[in-house]
C-alpha positions in Angstrom: -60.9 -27.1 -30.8 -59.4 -24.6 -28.0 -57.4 -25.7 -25.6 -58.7 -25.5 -21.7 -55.4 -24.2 -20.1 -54.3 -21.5 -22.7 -53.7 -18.6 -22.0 -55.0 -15.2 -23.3 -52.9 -13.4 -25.0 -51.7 -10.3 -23.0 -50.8 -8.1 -26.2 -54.5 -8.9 -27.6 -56.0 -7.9 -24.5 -53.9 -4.6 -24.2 -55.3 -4.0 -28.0 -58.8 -4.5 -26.7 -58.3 -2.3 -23.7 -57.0 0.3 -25.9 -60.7 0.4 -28.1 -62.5 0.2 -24.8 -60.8 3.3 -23.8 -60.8 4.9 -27.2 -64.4 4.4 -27.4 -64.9 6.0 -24.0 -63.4 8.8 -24.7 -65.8 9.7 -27.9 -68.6 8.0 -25.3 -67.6 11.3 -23.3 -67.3 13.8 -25.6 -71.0 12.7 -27.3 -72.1 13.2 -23.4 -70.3 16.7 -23.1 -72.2 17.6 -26.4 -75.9 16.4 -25.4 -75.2 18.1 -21.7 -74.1 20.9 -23.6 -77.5 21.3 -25.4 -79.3 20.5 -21.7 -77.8 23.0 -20.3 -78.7 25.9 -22.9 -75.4 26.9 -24.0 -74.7 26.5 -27.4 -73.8 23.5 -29.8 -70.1 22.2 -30.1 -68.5 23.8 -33.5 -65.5 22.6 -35.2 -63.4 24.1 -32.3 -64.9 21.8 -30.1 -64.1 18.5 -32.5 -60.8 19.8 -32.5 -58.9 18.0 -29.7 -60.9 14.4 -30.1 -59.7 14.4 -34.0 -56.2 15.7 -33.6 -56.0 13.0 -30.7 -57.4 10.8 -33.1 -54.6 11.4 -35.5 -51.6 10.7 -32.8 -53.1 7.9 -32.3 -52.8 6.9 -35.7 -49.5 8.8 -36.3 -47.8 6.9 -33.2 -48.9 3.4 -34.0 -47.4 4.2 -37.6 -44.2 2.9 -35.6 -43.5 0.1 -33.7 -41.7 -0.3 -30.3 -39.1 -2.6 -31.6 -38.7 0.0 -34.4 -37.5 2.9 -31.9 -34.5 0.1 -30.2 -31.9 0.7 -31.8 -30.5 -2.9 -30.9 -32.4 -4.2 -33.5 -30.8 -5.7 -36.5 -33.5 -5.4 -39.6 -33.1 -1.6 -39.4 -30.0 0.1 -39.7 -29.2 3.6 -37.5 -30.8 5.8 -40.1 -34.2 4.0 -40.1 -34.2 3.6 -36.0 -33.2 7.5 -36.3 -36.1 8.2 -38.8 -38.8 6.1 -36.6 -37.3 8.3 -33.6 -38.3 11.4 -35.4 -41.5 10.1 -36.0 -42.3 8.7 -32.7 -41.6 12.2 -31.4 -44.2 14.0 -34.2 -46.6 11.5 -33.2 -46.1 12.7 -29.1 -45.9 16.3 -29.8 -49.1 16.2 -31.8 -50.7 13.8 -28.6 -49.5 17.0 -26.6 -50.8 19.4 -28.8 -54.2 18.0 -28.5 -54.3 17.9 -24.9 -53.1 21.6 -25.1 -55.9 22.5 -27.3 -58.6 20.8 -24.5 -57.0 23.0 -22.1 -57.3 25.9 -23.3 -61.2 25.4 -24.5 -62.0 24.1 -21.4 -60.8 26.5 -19.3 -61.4 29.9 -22.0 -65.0 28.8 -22.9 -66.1 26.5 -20.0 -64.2 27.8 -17.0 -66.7 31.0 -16.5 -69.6 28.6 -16.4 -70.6 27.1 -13.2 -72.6 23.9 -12.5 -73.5 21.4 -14.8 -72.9 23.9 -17.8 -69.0 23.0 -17.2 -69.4 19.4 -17.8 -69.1 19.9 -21.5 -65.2 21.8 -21.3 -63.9 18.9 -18.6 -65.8 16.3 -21.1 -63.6 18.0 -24.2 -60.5 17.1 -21.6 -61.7 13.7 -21.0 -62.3 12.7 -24.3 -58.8 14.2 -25.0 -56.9 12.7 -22.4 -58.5 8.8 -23.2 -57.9 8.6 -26.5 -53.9 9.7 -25.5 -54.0 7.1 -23.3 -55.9 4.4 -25.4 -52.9 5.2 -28.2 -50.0 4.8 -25.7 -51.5 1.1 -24.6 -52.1 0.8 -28.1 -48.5 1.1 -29.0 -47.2 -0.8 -26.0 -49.9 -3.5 -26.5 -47.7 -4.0 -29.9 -44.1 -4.3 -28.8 -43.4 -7.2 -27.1 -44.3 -11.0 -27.1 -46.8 -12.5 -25.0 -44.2 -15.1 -23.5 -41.9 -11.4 -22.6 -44.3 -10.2 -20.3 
């Protein structure tokens, strides 16, 4: 049924990686929030949620678009297209970079007074932040190439 000597495919296991790391990152933030609670301060609110979804969204927003989309040697879409999927790749980047901005500043305006174990939940918010920007750009990479071109 399989074959012994085949190989795994590197582009599914880039994919996989990519959930692994995605998961980790809401792993994290569900940590921050329960250390949060131990530590007496007060429940995440929607602020909180903030950087984790809009993250969330890039991921989505970036992977709307594939790498061989953004080459612009490519001959199934014309310059306007490859100049449209451009635009998009870079709304998809500046949203990933707005998210991280948001952690930033949370962290550091909400969490940064704090000392001990009570900051765990801003550098968890960054975390969480930070691998599911990561598990998007493997994500997108995971989907450009062939295995046989790696």
């Amino acid at each position: 049924m399989f074959e012994e000597d085949r190989k795994p495919d590197k582009r599914l296991l880039l994919a996989f990686a990519s959930g692994v790391i995605f998961a980790a990152g809401w792993v994290l933030f569900v940590d921050g929030e329960v250390m949060s609670k131990r530590a007496g301060s007060e429940s995440y609110t929607f602020k909180e949620w903030a950087p984790g979804l809009v993250a969330t969204i890039a991921f989505v927003l970036m992977n709307c678009v594939t790498p061989i989309a953004l080459s612009a040697s490519n001959a199934f879409y014309d310059e306007k297209d490859t100049m449209m999927n451009k635009a998009w790749f870079f709304f998809s980047v500046l949203v990933m970079f707005t998210a991280l901005t948001i952690a930033v500043v949370f962290m550091v305006t909400t969490y940064g007074s704090k000392s001990g174990s009570a900051q765990w939940p801003g550098t968890a918010l960054l975390l969480q932040t930070v691998l599911v920007c990561i598990a998007a750009i493997v994500f997108f990479l995971s989907r450009g190439k062939k295995a046989e071109e790696f």
